[in-house]
N, C-alpha and C positions, 0 to 999 in steps of 0.2 A: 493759555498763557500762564506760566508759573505765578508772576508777580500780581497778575489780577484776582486770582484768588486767595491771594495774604491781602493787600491792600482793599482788598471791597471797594473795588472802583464799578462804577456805573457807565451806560455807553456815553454819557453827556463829557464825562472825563477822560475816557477813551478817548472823543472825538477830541478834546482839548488838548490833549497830548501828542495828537498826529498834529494836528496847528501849529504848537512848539516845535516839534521836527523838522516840520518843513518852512517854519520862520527861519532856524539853527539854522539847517542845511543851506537855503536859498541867499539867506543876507551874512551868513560868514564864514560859508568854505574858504570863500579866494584868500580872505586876510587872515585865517588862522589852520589852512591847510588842515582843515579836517577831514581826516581820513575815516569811514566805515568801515570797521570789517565783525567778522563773526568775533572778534577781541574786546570788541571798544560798542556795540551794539547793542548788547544787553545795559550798558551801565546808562547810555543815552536815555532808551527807553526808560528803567527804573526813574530816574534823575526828574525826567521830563513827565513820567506819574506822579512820582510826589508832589512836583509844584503843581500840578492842576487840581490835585487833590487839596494839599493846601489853598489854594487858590478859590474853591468853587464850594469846600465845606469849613463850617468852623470845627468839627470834631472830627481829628486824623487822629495817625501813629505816632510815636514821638521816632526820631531819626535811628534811635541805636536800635528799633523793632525793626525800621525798612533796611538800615545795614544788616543787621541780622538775616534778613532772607532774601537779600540781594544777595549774599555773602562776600559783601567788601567791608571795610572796614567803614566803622563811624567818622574817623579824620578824613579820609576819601571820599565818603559822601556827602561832607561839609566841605568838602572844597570843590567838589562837582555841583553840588548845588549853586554854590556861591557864581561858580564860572559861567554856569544856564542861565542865571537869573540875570 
């Protein structure tokens, strides 16, 4: 996986981050029609390692590193984050 080896994620954040998906997915497809595809998939993923990563260590990346090698930008990933959380 691209983003686990920039991020230095562990399997305990891994696993936290499939937790995330499947809270997203189960409690707000119906009301906010979220659709999956190979488009919108990677940004989920990245979005939902960050916060676990945040979440589980006090020493991360700061956001313009994980825009960086997500390759979106830093405004988009503050406001993807902001909408996950």
């Amino acid at each position: 996986m691209w983003f686990y080896d920039y991020a230095a994620c562990t399997e305990i954040e891994l696993t936290t981050t499939l937790f995330y998906i499947d809270k997203l997915v189960r409690d707000y497809t119906d009301e906010t029609h979220l659709i999956l595809t190979e488009l919108t998939i990677h940004r989920l993923m990245m979005v939902a390692i960050i916060l676990s990563l945040k979440y589980l260590n006090d020493d991360y990346f700061d956001n313009k590193y994980y825009a960086h090698v997500g390759g979106i930008t830093l405004n988009e990933l503050n406001v993807l984050e902001v909408q996950m959380f």
